[in-house]
MARBA-3410 file (N, C-alpha, C, O; in Angstrom, 1 decimal):
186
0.8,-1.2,0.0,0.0,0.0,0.0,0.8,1.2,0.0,0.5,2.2,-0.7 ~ 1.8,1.1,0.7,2.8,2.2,0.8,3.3,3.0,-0.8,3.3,4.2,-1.2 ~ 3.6,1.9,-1.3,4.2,2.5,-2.9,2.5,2.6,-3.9,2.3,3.2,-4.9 ~ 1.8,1.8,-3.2,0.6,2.2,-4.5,-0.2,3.6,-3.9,-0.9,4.2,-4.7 ~ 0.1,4.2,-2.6,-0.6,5.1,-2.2,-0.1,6.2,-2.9,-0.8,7.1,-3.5
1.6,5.9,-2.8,2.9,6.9,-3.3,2.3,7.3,-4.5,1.7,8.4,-4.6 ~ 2.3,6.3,-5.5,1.6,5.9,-6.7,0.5,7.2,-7.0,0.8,8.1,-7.9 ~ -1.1,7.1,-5.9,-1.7,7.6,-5.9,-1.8,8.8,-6.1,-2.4,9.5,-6.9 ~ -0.9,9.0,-4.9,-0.6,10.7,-4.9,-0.4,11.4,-5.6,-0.8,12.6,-5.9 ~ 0.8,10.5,-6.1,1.7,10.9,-7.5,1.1,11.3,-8.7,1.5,12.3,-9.4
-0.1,10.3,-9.0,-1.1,10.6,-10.3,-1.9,11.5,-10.4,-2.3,11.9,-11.5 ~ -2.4,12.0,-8.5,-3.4,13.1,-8.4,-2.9,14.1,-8.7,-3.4,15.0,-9.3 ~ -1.3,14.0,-8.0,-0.7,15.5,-8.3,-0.1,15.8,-9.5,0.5,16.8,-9.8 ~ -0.4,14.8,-10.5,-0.1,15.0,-11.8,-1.0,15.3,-12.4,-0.7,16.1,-13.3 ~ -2.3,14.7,-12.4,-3.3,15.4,-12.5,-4.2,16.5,-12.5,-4.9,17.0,-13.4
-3.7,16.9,-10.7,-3.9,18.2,-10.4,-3.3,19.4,-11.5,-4.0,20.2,-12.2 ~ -1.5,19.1,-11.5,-0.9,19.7,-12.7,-1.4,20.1,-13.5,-1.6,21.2,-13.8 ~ -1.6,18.9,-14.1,-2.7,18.8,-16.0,-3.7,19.6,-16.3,-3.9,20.1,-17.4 ~ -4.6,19.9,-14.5,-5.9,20.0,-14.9,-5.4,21.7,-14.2,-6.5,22.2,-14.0 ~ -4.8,22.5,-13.9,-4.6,23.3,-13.0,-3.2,24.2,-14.6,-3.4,25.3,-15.0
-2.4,23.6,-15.0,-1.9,24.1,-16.3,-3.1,24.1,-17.7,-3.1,24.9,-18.6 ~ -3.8,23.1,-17.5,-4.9,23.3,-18.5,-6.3,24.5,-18.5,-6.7,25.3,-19.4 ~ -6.6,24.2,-17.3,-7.8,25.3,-16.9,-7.2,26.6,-16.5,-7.6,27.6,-17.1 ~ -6.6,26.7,-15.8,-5.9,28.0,-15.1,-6.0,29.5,-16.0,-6.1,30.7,-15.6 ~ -5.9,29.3,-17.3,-6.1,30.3,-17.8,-7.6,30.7,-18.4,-7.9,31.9,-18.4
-8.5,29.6,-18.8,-9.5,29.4,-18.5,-10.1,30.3,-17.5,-10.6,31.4,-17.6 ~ -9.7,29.7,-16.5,-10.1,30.7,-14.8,-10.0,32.2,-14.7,-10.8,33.0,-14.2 ~ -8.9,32.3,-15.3,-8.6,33.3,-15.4,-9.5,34.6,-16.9,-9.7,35.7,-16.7 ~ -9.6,34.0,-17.8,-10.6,34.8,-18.3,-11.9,34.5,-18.3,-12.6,35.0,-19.1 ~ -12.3,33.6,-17.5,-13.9,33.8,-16.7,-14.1,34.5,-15.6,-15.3,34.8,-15.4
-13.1,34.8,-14.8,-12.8,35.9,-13.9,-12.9,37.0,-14.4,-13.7,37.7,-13.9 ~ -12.1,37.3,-15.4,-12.3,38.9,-16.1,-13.4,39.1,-16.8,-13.7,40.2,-17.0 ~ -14.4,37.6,-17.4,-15.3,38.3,-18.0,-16.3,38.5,-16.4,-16.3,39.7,-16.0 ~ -16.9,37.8,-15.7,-17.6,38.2,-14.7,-17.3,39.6,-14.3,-18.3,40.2,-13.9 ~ -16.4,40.2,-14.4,-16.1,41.3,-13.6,-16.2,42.3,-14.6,-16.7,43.3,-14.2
-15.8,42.0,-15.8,-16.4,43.0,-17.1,-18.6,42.9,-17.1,-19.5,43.8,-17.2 ~ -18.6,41.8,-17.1,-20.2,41.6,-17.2,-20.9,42.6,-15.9,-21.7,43.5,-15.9 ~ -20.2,42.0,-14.9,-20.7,43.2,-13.7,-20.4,44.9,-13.9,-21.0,45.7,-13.2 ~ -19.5,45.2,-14.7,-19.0,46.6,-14.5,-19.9,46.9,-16.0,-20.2,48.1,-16.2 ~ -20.4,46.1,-16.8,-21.7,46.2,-18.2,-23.1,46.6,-17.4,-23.8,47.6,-17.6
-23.5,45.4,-16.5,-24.7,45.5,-15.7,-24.1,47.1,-15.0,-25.3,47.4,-14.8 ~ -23.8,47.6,-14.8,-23.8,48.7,-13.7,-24.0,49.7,-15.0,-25.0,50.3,-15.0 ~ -23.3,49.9,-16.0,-23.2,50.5,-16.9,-25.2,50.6,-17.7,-25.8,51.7,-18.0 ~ -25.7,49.3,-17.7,-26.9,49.4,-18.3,-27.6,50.0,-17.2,-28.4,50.8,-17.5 ~ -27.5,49.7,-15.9,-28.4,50.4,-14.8,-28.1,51.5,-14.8,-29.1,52.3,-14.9
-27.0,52.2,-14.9,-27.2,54.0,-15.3,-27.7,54.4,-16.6,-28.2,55.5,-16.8 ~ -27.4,53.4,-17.5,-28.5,54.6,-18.8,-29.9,53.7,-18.5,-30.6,54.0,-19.5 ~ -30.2,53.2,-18.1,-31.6,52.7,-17.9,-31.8,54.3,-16.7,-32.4,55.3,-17.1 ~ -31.5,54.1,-15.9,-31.9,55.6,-15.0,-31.7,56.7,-15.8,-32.4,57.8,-15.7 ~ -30.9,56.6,-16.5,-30.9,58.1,-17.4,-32.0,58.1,-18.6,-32.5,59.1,-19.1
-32.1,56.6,-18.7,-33.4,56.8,-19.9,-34.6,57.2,-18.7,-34.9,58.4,-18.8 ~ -34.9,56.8,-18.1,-35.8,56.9,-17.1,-35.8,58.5,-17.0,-36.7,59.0,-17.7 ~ -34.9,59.3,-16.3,-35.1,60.4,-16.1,-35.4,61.7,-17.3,-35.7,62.9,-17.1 ~ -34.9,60.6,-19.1,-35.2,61.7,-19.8,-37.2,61.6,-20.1,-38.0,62.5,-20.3 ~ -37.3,60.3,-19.9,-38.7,60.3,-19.7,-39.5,61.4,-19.2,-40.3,62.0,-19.9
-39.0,61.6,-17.5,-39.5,62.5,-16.9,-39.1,64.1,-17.6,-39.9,65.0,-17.8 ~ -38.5,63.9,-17.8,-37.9,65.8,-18.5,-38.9,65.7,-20.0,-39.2,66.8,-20.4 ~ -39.1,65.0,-20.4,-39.6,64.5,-21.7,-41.6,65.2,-21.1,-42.2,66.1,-21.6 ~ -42.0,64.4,-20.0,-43.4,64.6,-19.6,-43.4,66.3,-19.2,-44.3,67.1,-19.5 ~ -42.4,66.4,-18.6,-42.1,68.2,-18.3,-42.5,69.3,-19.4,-43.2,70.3,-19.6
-41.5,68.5,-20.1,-41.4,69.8,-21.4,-42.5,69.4,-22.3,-42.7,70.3,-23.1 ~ -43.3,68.5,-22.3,-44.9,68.4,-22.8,-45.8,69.1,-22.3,-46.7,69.7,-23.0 ~ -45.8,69.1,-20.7,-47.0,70.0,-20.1,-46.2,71.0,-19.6,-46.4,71.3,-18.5 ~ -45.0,71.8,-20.5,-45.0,73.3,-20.4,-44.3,73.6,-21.6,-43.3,74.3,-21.7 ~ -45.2,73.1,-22.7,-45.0,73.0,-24.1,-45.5,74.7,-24.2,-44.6,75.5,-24.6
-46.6,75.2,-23.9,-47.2,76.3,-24.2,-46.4,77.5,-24.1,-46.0,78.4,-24.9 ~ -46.0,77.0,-22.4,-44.9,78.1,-22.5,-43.2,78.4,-23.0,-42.6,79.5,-23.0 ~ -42.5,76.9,-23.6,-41.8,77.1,-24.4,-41.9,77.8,-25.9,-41.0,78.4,-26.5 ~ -43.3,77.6,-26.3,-43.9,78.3,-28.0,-44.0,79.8,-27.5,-43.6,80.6,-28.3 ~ -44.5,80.3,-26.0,-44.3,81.7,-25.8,-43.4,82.2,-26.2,-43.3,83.0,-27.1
-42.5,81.7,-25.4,-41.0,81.8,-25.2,-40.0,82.1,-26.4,-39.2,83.0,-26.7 ~ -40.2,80.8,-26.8,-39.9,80.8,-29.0,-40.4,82.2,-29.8,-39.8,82.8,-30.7 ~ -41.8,82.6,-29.1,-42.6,84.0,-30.0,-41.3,85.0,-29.7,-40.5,85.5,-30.5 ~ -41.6,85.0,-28.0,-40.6,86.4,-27.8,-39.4,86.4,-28.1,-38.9,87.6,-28.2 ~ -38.6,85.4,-28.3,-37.1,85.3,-28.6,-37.1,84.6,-29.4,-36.5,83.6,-29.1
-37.5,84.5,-30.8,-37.4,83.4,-31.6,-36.0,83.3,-32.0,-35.3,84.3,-31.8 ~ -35.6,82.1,-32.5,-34.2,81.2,-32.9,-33.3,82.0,-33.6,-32.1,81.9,-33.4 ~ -33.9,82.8,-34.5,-33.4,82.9,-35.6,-34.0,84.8,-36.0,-34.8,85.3,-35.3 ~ -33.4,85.4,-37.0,-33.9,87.0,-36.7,-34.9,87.1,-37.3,-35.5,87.9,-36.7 ~ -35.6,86.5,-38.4,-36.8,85.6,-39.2,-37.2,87.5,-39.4,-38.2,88.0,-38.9
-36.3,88.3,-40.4,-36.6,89.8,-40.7,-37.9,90.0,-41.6,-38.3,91.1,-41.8 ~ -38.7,88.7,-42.2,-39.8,88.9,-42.9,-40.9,88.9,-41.7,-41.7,89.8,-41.5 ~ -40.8,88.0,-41.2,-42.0,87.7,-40.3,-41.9,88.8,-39.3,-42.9,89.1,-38.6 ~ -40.8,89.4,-39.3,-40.9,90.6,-38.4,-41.7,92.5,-39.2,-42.4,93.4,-38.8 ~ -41.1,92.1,-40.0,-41.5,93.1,-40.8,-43.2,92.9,-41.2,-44.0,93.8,-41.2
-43.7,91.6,-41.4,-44.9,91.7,-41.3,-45.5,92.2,-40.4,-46.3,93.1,-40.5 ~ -45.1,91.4,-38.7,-45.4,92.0,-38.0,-45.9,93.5,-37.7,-47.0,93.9,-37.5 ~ -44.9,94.2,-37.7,-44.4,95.7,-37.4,-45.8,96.4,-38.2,-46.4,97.3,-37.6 ~ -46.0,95.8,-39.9,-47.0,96.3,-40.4,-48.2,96.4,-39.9,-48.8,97.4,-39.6 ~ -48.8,94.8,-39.5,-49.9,94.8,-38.8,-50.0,95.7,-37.6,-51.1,96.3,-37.4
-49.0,95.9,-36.8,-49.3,96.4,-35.6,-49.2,98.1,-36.1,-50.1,98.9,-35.7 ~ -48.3,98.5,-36.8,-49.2,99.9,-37.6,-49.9,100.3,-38.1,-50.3,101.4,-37.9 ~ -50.8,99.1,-39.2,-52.2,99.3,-39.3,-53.2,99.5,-38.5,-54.1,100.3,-38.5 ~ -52.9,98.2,-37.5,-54.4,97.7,-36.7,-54.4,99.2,-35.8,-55.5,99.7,-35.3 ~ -53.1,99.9,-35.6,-53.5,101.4,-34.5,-53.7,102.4,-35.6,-53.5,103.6,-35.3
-54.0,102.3,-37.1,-54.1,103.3,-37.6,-52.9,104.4,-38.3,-53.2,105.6,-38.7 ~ -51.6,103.7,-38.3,-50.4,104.2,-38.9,-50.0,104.2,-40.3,-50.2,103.0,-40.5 ~ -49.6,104.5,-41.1,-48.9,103.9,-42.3,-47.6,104.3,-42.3,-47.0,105.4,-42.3 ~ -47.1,102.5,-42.5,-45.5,102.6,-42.4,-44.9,103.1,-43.7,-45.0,102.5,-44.8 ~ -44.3,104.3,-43.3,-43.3,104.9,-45.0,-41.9,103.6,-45.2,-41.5,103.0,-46.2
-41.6,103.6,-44.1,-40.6,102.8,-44.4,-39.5,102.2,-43.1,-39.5,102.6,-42.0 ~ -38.7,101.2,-43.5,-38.4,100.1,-42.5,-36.7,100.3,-42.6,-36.5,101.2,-43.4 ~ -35.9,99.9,-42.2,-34.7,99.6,-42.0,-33.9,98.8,-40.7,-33.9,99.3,-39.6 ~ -33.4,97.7,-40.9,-33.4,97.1,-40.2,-31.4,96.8,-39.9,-30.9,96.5,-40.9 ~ -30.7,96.9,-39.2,-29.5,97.1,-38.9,-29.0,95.8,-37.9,-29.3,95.8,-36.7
-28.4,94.8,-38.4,-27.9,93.3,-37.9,-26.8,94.1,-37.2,-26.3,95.1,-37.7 ~ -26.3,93.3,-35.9,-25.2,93.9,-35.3,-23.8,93.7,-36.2,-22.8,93.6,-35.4 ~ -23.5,93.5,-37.3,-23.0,93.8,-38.1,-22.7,95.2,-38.9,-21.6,95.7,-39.4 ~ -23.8,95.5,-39.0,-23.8,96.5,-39.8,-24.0,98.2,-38.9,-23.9,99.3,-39.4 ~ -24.4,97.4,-37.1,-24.4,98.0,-36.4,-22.9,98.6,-35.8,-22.6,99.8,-35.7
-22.4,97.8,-35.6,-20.5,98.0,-35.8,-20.0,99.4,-36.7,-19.4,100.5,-36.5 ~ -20.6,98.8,-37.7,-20.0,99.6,-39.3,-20.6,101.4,-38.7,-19.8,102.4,-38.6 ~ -21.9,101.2,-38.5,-22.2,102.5,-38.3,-22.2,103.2,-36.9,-23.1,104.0,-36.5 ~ -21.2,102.9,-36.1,-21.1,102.9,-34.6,-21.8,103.2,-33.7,-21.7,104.2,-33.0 ~ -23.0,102.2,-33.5,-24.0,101.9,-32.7,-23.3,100.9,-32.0,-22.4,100.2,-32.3
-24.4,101.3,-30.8,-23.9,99.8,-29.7,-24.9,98.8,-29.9,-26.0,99.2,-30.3 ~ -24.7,97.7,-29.9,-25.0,96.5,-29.7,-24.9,95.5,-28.5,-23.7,95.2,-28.3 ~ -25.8,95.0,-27.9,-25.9,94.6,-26.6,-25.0,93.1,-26.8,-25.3,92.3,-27.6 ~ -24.0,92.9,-25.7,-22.9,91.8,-26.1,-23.3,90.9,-25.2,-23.5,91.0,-24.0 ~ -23.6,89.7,-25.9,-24.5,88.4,-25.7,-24.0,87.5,-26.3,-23.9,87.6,-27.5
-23.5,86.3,-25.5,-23.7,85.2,-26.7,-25.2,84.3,-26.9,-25.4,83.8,-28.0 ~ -25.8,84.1,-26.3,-26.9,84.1,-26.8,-28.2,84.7,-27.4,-29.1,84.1,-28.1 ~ -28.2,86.0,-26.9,-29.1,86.5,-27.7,-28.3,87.7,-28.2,-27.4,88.4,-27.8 ~ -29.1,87.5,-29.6,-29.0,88.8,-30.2,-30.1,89.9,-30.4,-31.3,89.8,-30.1 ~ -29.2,91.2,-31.2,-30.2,92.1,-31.4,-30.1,92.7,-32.9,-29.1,92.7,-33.6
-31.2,93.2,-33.2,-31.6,93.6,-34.7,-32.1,94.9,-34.3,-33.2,95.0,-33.8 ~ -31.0,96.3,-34.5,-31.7,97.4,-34.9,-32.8,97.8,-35.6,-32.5,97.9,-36.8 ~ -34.1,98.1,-35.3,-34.8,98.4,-36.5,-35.1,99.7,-36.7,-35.3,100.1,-35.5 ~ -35.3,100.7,-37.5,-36.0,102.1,-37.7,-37.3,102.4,-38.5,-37.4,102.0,-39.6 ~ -37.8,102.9,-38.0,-39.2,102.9,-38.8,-39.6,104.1,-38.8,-39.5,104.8,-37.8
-40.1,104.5,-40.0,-40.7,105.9,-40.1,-42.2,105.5,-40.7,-42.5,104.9,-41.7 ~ -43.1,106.3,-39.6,-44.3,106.0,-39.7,-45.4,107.3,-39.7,-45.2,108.2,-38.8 ~ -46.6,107.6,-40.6,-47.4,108.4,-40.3,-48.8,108.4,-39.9,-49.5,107.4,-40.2 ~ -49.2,109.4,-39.2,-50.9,109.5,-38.6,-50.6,110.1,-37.7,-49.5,110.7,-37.4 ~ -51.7,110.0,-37.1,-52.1,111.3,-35.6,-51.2,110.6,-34.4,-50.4,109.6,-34.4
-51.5,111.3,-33.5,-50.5,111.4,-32.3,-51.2,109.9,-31.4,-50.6,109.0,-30.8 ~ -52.9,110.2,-31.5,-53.3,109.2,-30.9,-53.0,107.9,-31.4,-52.7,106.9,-30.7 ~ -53.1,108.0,-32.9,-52.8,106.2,-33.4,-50.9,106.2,-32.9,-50.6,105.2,-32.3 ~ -50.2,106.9,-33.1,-48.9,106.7,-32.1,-48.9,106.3,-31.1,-48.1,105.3,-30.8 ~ -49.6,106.9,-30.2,-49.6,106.4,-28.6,-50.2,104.8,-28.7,-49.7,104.0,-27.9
-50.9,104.6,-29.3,-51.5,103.1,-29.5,-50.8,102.3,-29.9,-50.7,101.1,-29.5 ~ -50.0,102.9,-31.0,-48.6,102.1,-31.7,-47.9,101.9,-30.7,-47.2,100.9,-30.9 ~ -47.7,102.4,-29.9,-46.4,102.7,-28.4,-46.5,101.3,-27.7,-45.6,100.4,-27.5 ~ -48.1,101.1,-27.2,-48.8,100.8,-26.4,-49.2,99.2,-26.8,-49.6,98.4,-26.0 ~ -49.1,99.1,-28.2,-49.2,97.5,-28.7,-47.6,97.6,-29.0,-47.3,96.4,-29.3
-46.9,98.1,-29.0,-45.0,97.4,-29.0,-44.6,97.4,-28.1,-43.3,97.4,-28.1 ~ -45.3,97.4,-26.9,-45.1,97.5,-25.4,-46.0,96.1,-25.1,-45.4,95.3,-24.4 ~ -47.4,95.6,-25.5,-47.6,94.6,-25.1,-47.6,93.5,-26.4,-48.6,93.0,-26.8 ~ -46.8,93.4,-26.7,-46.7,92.5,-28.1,-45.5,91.6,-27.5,-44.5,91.9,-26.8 ~ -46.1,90.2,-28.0,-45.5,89.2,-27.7,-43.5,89.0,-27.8,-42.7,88.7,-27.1
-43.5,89.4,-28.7,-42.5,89.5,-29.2,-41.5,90.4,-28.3,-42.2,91.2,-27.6 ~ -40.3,90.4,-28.2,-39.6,91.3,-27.3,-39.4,92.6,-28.2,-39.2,92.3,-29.4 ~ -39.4,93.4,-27.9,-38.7,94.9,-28.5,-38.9,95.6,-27.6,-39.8,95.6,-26.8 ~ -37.4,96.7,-27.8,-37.4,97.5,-26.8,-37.0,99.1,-27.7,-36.1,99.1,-28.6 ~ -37.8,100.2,-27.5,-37.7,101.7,-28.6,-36.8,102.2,-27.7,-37.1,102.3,-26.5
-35.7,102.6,-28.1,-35.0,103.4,-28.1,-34.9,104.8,-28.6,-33.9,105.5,-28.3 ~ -35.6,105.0,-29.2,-35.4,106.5,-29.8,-37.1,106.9,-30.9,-37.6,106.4,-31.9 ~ -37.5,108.2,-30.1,-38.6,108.2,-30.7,-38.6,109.9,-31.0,-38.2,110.6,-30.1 ~ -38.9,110.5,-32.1,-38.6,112.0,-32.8,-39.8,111.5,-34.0,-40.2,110.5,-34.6 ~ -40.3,113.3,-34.0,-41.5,113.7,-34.5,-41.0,114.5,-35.9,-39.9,115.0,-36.2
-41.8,114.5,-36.5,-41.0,115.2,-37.9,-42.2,116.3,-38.4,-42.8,116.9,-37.5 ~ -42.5,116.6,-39.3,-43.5,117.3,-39.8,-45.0,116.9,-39.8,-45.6,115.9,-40.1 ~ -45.4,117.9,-39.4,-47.0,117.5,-39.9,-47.7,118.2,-41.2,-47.5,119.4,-41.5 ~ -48.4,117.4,-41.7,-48.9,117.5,-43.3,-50.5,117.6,-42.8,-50.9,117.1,-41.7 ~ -51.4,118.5,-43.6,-52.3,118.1,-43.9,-53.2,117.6,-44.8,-52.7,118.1,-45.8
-53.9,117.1,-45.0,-54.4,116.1,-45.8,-55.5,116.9,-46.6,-56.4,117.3,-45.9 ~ -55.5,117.1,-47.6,-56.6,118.2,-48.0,-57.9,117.2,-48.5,-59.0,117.7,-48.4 ~ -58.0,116.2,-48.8,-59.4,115.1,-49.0,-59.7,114.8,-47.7,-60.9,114.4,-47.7 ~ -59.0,114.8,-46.4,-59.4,114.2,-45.4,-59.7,115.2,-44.3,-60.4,115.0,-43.3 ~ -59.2,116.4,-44.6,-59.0,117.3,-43.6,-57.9,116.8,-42.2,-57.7,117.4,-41.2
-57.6,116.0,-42.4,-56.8,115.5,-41.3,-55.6,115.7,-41.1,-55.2,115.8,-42.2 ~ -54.3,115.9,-40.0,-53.3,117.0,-39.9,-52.7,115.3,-39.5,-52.9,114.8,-38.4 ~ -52.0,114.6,-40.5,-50.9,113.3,-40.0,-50.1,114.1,-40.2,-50.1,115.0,-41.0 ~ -48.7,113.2,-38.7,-47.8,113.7,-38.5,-46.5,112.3,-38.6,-46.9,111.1,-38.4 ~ -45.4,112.4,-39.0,-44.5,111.9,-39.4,-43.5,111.6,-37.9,-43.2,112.5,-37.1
-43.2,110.2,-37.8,-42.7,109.8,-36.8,-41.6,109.1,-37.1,-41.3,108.6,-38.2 ~ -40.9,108.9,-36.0,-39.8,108.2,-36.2,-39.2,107.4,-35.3,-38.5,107.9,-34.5 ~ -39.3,105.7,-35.1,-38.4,105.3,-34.1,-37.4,104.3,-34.6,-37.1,103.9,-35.7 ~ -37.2,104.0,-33.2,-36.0,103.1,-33.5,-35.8,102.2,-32.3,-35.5,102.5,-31.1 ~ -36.1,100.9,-32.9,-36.1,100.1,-31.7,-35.2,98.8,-31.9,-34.7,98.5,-33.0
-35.1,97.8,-30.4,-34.1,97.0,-30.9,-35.5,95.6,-30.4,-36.5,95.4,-29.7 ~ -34.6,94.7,-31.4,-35.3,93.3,-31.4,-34.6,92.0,-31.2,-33.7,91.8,-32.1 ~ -34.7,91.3,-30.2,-33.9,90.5,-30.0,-34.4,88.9,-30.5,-35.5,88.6,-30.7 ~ -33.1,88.1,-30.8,-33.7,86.7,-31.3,-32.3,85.9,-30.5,-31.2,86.3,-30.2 ~ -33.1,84.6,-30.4,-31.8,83.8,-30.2,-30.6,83.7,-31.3,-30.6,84.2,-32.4
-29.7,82.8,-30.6,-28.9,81.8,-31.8,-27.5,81.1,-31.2,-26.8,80.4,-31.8
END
């Protein structure tokens, strides 16, 4: 028994060998993937929470959709000089003005002709000047809708020019002049 035990030993521990130079590396990259798979799982549980919370920011910005479109009115993206110029008309008409004429000054051009320009990186501003005519009251009403008009503008400069009278109307319009600034994102 002595030498068959020897024997024994001898085969387990050769065995052991075999199976310990065979697997061992084995072991060893099933070790590193578990520990990669666990540091993946951790990885999917934070953008799962981050999808999760764009959900919520997602339900937010739906029920205060209204007031982002406000928002977009008064500062829109972009200087969008037609849709403002429409504007400007309507709001001269609807108080009884007629606009002679428009000019509009990008802080570019505001440089050139050495005006200030309010220093922003996000918003900007659009010089505008407008020469407009009628009575004093459709003026003050003009004042009074570019004061509550969705849109942001701020007049800077307001001067009176001649008054004409109208011989088919009998009516004495007077010649106005402002100058205001309009801001947009970008």
């Amino acid at each position: 028994m002595d030498k068959r035990g020897s024997i024994l030993i001898i085969l387990l521990l050769a065995l052991g060998l075999f199976v310990w130079r065979l697997f061992w590396p084995t072991f060893g990259q099933v070790y590193s993937l578990f520990q990669e798979r666990n540091l993946w799982q951790t990885k999917l549980e934070q953008a799962n929470d981050l999808s999760r919370k764009l959900g919520i920011l997602q339900q937010e910005y739906s029920a205060n959709e209204e007031e982002m479109n406000k928002i977009k009115t008064a500062v829109p993206m972009n200087e969008d000089t037609p849709a403002l110029l429409v504007q400007l008309e309507a709001l001269a008409s609807q108080n009884g003005l007629i606009l002679n004429s428009v000019n509009f000054l990008t802080p570019e051009n505001q440089k050139k002709n050495n005006a200030q320009a309010i220093p922003s990186a996000a918003v900007k501003t659009t010089r505008v000047d407008l020469s407009l005519s009628g009575s004093y009251g459709s003026f003050k009403n003009f004042i009074k809708a570019v004061e509550n008009n969705l849109r942001i503008m701020d007049i800077n400069f307001i001067g009176l020019g001649s008054q004409e009278t109208s011989v088919s109307a009998g009516l004495g319009l007077t010649d106005f002049k402002v100058s205001m600034n309009v801001y947009y994102h970008q």
